[in-house]
C-alpha positions as CSV (number, residue, x, y, z in Angstrom):
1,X,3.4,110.7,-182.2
2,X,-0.4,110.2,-181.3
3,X,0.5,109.7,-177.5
4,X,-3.1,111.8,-177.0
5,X,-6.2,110.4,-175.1
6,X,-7.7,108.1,-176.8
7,X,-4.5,105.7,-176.1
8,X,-4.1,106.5,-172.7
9,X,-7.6,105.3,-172.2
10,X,-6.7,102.1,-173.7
11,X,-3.6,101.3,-171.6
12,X,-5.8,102.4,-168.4
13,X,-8.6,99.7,-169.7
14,X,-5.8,97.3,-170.3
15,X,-4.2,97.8,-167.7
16,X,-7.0,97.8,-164.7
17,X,-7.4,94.3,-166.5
18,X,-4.3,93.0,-166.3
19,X,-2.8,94.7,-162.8
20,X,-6.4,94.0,-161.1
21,X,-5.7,93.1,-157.3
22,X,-1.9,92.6,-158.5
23,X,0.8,93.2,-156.0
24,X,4.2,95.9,-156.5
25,X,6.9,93.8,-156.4
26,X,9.9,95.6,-157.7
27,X,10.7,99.0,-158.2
28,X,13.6,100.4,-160.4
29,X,14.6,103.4,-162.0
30,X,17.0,102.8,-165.1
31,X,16.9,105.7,-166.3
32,X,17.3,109.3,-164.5
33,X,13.3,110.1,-165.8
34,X,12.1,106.7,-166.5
35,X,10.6,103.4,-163.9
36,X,10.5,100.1,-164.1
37,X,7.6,98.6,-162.5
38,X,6.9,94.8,-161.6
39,X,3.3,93.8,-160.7
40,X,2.7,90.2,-159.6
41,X,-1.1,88.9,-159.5
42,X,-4.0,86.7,-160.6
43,X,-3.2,87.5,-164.3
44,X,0.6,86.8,-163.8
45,X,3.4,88.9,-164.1
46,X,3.6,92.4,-165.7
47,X,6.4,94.7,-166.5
48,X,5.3,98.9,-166.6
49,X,7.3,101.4,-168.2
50,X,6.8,105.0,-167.3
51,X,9.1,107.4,-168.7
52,X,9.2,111.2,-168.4
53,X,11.7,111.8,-171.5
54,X,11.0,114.6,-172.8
55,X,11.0,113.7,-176.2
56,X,9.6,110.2,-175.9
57,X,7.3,110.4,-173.1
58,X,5.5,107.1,-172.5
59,X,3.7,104.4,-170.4
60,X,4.1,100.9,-171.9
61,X,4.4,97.1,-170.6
62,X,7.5,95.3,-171.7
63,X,8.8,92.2,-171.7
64,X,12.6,93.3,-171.4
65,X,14.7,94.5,-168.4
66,X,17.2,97.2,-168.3
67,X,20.9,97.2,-166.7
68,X,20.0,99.7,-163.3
69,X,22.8,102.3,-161.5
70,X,24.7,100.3,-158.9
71,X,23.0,102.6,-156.0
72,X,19.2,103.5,-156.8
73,X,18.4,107.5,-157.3
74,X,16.7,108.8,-154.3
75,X,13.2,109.0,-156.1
76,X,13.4,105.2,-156.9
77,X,14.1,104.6,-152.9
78,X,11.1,106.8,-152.0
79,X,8.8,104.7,-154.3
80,X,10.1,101.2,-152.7
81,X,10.4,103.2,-148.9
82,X,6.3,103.6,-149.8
83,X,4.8,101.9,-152.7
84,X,6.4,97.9,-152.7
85,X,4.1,95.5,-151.6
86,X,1.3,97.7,-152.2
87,X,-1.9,96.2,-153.9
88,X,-3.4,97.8,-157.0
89,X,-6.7,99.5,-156.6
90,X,-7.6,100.7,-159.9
91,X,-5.7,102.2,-162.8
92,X,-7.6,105.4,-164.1
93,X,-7.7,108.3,-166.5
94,X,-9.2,111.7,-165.2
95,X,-11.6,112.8,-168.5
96,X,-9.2,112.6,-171.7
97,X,-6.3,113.8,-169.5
98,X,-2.7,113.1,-171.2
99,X,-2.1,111.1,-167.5
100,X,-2.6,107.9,-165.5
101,X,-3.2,107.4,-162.1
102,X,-1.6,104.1,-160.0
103,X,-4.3,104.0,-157.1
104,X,-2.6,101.8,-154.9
105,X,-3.2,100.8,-151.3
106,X,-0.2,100.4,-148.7
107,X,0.5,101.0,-145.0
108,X,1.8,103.6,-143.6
109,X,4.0,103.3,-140.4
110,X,1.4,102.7,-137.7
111,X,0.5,99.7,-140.1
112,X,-2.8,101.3,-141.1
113,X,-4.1,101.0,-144.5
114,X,-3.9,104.0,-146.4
115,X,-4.1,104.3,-150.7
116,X,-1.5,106.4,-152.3
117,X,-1.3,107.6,-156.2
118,X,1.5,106.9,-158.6
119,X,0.8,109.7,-161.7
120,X,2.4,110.1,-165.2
121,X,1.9,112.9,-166.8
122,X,2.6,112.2,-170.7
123,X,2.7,116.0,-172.1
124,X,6.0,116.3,-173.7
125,X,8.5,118.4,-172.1
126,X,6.5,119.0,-169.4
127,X,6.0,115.2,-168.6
128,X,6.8,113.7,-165.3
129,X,6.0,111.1,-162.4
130,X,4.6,112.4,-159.3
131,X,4.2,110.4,-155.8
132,X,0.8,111.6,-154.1
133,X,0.7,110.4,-150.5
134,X,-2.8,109.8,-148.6
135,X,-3.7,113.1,-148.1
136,X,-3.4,114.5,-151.9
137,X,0.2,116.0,-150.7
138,X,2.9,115.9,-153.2
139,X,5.7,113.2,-151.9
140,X,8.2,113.6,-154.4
141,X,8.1,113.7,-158.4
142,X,11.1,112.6,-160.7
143,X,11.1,116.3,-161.5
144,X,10.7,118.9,-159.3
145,X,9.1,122.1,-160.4
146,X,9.5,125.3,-158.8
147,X,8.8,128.7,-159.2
148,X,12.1,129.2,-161.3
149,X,10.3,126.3,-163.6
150,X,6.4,127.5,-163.5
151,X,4.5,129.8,-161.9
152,X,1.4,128.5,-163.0
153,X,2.1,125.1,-161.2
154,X,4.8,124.1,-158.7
155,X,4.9,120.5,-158.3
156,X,7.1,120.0,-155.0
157,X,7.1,117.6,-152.1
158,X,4.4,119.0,-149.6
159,X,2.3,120.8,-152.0
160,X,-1.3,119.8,-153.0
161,X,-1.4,118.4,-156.3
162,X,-3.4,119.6,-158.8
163,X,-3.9,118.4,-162.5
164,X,-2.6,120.2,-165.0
165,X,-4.6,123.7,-166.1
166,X,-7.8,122.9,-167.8
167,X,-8.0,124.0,-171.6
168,X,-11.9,124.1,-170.9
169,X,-12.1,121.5,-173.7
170,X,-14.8,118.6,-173.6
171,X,-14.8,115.4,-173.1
172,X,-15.5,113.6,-176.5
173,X,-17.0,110.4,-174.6
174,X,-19.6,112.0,-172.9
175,X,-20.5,114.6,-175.1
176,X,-24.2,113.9,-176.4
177,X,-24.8,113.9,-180.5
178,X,-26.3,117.5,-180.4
179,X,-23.9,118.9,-177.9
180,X,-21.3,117.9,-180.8
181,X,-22.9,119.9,-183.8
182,X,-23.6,122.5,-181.7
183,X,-19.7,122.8,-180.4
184,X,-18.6,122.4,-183.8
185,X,-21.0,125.4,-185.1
186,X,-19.3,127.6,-182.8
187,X,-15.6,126.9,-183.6
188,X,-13.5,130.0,-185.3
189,X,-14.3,129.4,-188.9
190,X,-11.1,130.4,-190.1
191,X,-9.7,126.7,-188.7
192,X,-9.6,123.6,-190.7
193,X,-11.7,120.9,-189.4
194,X,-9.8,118.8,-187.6
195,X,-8.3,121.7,-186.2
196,X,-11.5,122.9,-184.8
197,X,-12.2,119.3,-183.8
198,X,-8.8,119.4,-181.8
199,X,-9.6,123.2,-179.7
200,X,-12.9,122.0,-178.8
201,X,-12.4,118.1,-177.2
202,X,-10.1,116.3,-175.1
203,X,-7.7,113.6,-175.6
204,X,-8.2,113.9,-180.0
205,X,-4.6,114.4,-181.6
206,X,-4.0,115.8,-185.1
207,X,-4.1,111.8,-186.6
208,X,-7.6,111.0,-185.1
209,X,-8.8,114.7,-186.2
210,X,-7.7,114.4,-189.2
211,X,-8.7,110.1,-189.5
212,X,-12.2,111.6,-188.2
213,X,-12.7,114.3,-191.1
214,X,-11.5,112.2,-193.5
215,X,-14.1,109.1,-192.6
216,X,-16.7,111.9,-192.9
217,X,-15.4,113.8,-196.1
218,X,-12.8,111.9,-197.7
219,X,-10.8,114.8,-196.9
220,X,-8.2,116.0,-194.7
221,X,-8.0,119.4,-195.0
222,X,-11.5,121.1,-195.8
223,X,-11.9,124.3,-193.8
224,X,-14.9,124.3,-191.0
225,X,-15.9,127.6,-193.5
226,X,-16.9,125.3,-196.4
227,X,-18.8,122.9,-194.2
228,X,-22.9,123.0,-194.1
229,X,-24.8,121.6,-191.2
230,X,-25.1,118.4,-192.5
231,X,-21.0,118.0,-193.0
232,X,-20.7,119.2,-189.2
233,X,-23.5,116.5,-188.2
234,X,-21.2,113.7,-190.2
235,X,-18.6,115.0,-188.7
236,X,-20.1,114.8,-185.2
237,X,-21.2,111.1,-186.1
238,X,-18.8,109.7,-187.2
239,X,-16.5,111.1,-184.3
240,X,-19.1,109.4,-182.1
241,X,-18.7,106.1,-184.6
242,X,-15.3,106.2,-183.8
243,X,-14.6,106.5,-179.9
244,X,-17.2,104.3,-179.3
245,X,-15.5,101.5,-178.9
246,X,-12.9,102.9,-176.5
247,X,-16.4,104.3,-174.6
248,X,-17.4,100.8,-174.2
249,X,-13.9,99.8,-173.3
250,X,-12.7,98.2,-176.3
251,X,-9.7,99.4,-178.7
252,X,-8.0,98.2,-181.7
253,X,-4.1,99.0,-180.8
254,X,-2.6,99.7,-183.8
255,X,0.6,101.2,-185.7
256,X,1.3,102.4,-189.3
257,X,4.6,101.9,-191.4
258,X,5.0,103.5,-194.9
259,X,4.8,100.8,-197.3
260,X,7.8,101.4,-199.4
261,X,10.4,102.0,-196.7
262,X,9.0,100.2,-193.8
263,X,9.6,103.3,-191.5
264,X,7.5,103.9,-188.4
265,X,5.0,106.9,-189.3
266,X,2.1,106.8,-186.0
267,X,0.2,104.5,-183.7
268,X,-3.5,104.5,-182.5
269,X,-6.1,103.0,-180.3
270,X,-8.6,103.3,-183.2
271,X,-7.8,102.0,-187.0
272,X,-6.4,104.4,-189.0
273,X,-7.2,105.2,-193.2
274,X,-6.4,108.3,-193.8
275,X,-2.9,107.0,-195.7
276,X,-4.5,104.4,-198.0
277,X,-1.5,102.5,-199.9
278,X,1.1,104.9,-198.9
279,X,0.9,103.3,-195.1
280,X,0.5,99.6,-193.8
281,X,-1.4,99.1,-191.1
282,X,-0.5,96.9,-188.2
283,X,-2.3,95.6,-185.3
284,X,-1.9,93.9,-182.3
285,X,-3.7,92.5,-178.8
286,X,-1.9,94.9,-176.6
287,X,-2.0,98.4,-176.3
288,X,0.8,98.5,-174.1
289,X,3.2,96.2,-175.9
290,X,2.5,98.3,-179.1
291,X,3.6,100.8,-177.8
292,X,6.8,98.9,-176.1
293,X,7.6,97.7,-179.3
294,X,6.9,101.1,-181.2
295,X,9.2,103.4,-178.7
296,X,12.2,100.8,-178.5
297,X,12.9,101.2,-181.8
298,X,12.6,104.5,-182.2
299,X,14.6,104.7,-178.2
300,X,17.3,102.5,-179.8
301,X,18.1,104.7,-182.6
302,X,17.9,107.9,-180.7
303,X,20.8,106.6,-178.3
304,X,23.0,105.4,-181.3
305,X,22.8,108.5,-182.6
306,X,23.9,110.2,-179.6
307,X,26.6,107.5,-178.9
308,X,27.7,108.3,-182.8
309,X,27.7,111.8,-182.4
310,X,31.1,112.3,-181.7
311,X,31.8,110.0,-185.0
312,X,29.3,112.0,-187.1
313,X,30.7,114.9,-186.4
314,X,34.3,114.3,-187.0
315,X,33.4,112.6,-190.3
316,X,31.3,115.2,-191.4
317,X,34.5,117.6,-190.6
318,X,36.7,115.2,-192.6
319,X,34.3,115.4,-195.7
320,X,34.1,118.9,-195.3
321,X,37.6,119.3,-195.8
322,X,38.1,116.9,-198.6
323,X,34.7,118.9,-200.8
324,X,37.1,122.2,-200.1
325,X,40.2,120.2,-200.6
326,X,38.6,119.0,-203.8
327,X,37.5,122.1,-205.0
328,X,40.5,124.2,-204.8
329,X,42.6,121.1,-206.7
330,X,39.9,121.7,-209.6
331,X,40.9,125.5,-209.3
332,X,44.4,125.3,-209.7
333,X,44.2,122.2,-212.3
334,X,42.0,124.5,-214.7
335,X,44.9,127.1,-214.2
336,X,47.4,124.5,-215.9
337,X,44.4,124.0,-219.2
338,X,47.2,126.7,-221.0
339,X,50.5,124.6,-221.0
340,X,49.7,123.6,-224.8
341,X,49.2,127.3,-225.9
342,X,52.4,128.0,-223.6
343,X,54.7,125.5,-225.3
344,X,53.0,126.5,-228.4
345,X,54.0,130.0,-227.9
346,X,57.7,128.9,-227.1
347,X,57.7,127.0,-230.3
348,X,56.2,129.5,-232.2
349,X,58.9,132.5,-231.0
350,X,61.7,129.4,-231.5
351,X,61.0,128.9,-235.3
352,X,60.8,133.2,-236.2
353,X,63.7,133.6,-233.5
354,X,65.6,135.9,-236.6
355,X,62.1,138.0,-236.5
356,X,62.6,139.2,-233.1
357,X,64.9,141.3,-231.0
358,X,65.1,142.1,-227.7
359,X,62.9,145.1,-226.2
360,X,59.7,143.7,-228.4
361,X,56.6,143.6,-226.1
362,X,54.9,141.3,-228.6
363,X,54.9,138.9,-231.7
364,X,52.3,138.8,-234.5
365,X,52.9,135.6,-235.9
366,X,51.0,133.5,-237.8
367,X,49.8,130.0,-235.6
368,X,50.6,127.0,-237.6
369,X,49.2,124.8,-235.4
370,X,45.5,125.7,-236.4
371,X,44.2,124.3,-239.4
372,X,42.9,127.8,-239.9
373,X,46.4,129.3,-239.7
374,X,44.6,132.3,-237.8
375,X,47.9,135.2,-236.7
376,X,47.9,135.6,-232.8
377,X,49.5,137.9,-231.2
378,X,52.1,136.7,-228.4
379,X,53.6,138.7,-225.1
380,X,56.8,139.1,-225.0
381,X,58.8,140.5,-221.6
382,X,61.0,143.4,-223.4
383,X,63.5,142.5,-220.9
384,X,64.7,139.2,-222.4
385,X,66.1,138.2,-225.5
386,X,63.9,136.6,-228.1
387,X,65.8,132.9,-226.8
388,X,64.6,134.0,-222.9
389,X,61.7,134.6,-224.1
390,X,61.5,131.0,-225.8
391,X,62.6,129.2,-222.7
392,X,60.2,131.2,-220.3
393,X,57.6,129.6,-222.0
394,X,59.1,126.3,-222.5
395,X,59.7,126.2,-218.2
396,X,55.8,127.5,-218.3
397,X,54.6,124.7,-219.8
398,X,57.0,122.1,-217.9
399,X,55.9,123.5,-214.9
400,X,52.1,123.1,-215.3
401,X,52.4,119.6,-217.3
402,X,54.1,118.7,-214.0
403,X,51.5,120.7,-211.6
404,X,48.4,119.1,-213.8
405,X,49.9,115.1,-213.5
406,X,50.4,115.7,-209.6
407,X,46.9,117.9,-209.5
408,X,45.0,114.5,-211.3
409,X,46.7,112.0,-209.2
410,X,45.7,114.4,-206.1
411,X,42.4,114.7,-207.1
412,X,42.1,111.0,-208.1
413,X,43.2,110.4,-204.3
414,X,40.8,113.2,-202.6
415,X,38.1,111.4,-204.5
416,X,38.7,108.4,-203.2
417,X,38.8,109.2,-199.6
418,X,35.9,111.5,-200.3
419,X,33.7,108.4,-201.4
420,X,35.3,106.3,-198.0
421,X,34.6,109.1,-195.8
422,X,30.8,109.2,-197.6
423,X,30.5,105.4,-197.1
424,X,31.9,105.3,-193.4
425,X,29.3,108.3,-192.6
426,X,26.3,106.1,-194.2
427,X,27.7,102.9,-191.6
428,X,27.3,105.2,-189.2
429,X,23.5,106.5,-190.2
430,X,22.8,102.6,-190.0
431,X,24.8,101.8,-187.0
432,X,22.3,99.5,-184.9
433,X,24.8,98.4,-181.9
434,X,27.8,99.6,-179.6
435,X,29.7,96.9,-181.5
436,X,29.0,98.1,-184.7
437,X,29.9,101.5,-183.7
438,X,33.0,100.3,-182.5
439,X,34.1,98.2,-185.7
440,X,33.5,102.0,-187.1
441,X,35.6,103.8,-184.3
442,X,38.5,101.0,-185.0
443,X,38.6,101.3,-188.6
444,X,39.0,105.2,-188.4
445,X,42.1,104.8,-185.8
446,X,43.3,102.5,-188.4
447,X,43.0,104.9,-191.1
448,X,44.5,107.4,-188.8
449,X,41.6,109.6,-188.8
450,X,41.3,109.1,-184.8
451,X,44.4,109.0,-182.4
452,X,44.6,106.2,-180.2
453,X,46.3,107.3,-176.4
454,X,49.8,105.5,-176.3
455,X,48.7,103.5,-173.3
456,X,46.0,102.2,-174.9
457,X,47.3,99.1,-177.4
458,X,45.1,98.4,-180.5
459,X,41.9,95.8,-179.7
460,X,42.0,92.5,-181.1
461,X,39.8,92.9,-184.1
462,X,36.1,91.9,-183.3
463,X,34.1,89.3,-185.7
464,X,32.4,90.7,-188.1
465,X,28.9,89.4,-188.3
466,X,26.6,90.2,-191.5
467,X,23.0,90.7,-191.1
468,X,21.6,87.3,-191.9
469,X,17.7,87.7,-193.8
470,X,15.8,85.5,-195.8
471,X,13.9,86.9,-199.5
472,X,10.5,86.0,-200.1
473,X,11.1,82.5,-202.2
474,X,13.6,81.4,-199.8
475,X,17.1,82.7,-200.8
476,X,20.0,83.8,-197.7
477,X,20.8,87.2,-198.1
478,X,23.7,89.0,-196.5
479,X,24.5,92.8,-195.6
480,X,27.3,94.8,-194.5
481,X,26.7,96.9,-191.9
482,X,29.9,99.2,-192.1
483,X,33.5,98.6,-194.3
484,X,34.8,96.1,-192.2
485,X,31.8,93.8,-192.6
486,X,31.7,94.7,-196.4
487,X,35.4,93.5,-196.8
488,X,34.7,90.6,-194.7
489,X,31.3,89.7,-196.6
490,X,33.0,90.6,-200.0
491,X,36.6,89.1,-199.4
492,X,36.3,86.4,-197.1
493,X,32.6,85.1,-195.9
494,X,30.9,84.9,-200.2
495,X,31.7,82.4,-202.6
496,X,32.4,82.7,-206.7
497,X,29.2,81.6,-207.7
498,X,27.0,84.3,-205.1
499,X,25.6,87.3,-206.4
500,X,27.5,90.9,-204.9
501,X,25.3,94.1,-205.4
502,X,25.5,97.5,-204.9
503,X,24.6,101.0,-205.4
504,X,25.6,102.7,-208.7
505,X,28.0,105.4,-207.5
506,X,26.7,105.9,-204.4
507,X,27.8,105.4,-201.0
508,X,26.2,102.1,-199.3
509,X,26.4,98.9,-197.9
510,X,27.5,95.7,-200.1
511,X,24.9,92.9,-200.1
512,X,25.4,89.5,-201.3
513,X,22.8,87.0,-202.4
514,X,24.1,83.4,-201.6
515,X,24.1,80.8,-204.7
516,X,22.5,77.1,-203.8
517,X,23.4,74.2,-206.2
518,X,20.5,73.3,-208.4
519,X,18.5,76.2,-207.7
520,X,18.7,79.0,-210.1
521,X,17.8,82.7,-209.0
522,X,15.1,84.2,-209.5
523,X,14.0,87.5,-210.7
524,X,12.4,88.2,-207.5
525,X,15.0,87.4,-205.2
526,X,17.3,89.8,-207.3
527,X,15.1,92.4,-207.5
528,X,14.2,91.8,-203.7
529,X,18.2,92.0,-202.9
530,X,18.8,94.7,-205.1
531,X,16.0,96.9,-203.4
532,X,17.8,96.3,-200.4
533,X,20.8,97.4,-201.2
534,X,19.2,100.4,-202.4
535,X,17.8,101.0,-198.9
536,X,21.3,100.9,-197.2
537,X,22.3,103.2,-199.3
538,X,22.6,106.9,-199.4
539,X,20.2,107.0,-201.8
540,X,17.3,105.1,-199.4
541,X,14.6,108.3,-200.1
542,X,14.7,108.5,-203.6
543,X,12.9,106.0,-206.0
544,X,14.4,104.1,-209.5
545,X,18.1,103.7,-207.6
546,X,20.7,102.2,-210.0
547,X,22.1,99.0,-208.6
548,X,25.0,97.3,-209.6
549,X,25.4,93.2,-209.8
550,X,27.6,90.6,-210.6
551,X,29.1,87.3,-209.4
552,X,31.4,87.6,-206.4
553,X,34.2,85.6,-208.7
554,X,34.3,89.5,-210.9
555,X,34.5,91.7,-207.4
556,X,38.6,92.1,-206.4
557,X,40.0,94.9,-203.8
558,X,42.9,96.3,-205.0
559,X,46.4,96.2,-203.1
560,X,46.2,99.1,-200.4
561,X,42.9,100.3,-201.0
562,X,40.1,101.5,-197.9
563,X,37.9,99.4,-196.2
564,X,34.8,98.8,-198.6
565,X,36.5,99.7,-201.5
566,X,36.1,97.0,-204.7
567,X,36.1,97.4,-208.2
568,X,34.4,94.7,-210.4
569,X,33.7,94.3,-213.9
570,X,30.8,92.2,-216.5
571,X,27.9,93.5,-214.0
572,X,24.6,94.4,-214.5
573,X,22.8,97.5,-213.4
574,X,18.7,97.2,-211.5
575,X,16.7,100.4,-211.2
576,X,14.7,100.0,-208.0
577,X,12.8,101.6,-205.2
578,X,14.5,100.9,-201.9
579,X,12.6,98.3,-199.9
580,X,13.6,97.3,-196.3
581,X,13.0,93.7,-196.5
582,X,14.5,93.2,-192.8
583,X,10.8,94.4,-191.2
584,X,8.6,92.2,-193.7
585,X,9.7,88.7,-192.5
């Protein structure tokens, strides 16, 4: 993500605005690396997040609040010991640094005023938040780092801080025209531009690099070796064209979404075009709340992953199984394609029984059951009579006939819990809530997939609640979010006359389009539902997905069959491109 410079200095112009002569009110720590902080002033009340994850490192303001540990961590009792009550001085950014200093004045305990410095450090896995008292002293950090850590840089309580090692890059908003050109005239000519944009100045990511070269060449990826003087000096202005907004302290917060799927791609304190129609662009007032908005939805689906890990995984094991399962069934029932040529052959030795005698080791006879009448040649065991012989093949062909009836109604069964097993794993790629993962969780003790402990007695079954949207002319559309919701949504919650749909063969969620009296569908609502459908499907990458529909009055579940199972009959199929219509209202 695009976490670089140029958005820190927004939030830090942002937020000096909105924190100016505010007062630290409340201090928590939700998280093991993340704050909560609550400033109260002239511009109202604000909410700042500063997390230290290493793989979502952020600041933001939110608007939400977060259930806290029953006793605070010892960092989070430090920073209310010395920083609540404390007034905001300023909120700054040192150059382009990836960080943001909390200047914020306090008293120490002879009731003197003194100003001590809140810092977050957004660099990925090295990111942290680090307490500097009034003499530039580390007093704690949410991650200490010793020597075992870095030798370059401790950051421990006592210790002077310093700011991170300098890359000896330059700053991009002080950096004159000329002094541009000329840096960019010296980068290693081997580097694509916006990678030689990225070694030389601070705070630039690979988006605005690459949103810079392409304003100035309608490129992306044109090497600094096929650039002239006069490319490098568009290059240099429009860089300048650019940031100098943010140098006169004013951004435009934005974030992009691809167009088809709605998925989150980047966000940026500058516009972004670099995408043209493949991207939407979105933007908003706030900096902060962009990014608030932005990371909690991408935070939200990290955790339910991990809380469906366990899930995934023994799914995945369970499909694994069935594929072999499935495989070796296909094995042996190809092994049982001779029974016709074995009863044939029993047949065959049966009507020229006079022809034979025991000790033979095989029978040239001519195969009356070809049209051809081609002569075959037949193994005999010498060890039977011609009649043993007979009936060895006879039992042969008995015994595979019987194998290859079993075989198709095993396979027929390992199919089906293949395809349940498929469908349950796709619920739990969409799984948006503890409750819905626990729907899932039930459903698999029910199918005896999971083993409940003996004192535990089965839940009483939670409501199943549909997602609820609305299409573009005005029709109620519904969605499953896992098989439990699909049978309720399918069997129970739709009515005769309301359209079901659903992916063509392929593992998804059923959606349902809901029927008002004296107002026909439209083609736009179907093809709006039907793209849905697609998109909560396995099949949500790919492009021209078969969808099936009908009215819910031809959609039955037979007796005994999984959750989410139907069959239906007089539908109609859709080819669409998934669409996620739930982030377009």
């Amino acid at each position: 993500m695009a976490f670089d410079g140029l958005v820190i200095r927004a939030l830090a112009l942002e937020l000096n605005n909105k924190l100016a002569s505010g007062r630290l009110d409340k201090i928590y720590q939700p998280e093991p690396d993340e704050l909560l902080l609550s400033f109260h002033g002239p511009q109202g009340v604000y909410k700042v997040t500063l997390s230290a994850n290493a793989s979502i490192p952020r600041i933001a303001l939110t608007e939400e609040t977060k259930e806290n540990p029953m006793v605070a961590p010892m960092f989070c009792m430090l920073l209310r010991k010395h920083l609540t009550s404390a007034h905001v001085v300023t909120v700054r950014q040192p150059g382009m640094e990836r960080l943001l200093c909390f200047d914020l004045e306090t008293r120490n305990e002879l009731g003197d005023k003194v100003q001590k410095t809140l810092i977050i450090e957004v660099m990925g896995r090295h990111s942290n938040i680090i307490l500097i008292d009034e003499n530039g002293r580390v007093a704690d950090s949410i991650k200490r780092i010793d020597f075992s850590v870095s030798s370059k840089r401790q950051i421990l309580p006592g210790l002077l801080y310093e700011l991170p090692p300098s890359q000896d890059k330059t700053d991009p908003l002080t950096c004159s025209l000329e002094e541009c050109v000329h840096i960019l005239s010296l980068c290693d000519k081997s580097m694509q531009a916006d990678q030689g944009i990225m070694s030389c100045f601070q705070g630039i990511s690979p988006l605005i690099a690459r949103e810079i070269v392409f304003q100035a060449t309608k490129e992306t990826d044109i090497p600094l070796s096929n650039m002239s003087y006069s490319m490098l000096l568009d290059v240099a202005t429009t860089m300048h064209r650019l940031l100098e907004p943010i140098k006169n302290g004013t951004a435009y917060p934005c974030y992009l979404t691809d167009t088809e799927t709605g998925k989150l791609l980047e966000f940026s304190a500058i516009p972004i075009t670099q995408y043209g129609a493949s991207a939407q662009v979105h933007s908003m007032d706030s900096m902060g709340l962009l990014i608030n908005n932005f990371y909690c939805r991408r935070d939200a689906r990290e955790r339910m992953i991990r809380r469906s890990a366990h899930l995934s995984k023994l799914v995945g094991n369970h499909i694994d199984r069935c594929a072999k399962k499935l495989a070796l069934q296909a094995a042996e029932l190809s092994d049982t394609e001779k029974k016709e040529q074995w009863k044939q052959f029993g047949e065959l030795i049966t009507a020229h029984i006079y022809q034979l005698e025991k000790g033979m080791e095989n029978f040239r006879v001519q195969n009356y059951f070809d049209d051809t009448l081609p002569m075959i040649v037949i193994p005999l065991d010498k060890t039977l009579t011609p009649a043993a012989n007979a009936q060895r093949y006879y039992k042969k062909y008995n015994k595979a006939k019987t194998a290859a009836e079993e075989l198709s109604k095993q396979i027929r069964l390992t199919r089906e819990e293949l395809t349940y097993l498929e469908s349950v794993e796709e619920a739990l790629n969409k799984a948006d809530s503890v409750a819905v993962l626990s729907q899932i969780g039930d459903e698999l003790a029910d199918q005896g997939y999971i083993r409940r402990p003996k004192e535990i007695k089965k839940k009483k079954d939670v409501v199943a609640t549909p997602m609820r949207l609305e299409t573009a002319d005005g029709f109620i559309l519904y969605a499953g979010k896992n098989n439990r919701q699909n049978d309720y949504l399918t069997c129970k919650f739709a009515q005769n006359k309301d359209l079901w749909f659903h992916t063509k063969n392929i593992p998804g969620s059923h959606v349902v389009l809901h029927y008002e009296p004296d107002k026909p569908f439209t083609d736009e609502a179907i093809t709006e539902a039907a793209s849905y459908a697609a998109y909560l499907s396995k099949a949500r990458e790919s492009k021209q997905v078969p969808v099936d529909y009908t009215e819910i009055k031809n959609v039955k579940k037979p007796s005994g069959a999984k959750p989410g199972f139907v069959i239906y009959t007089t539908n109609k199929t859709a080819y669409v491109t998934p669409t996620d219509i739930s982030h377009t209202k």
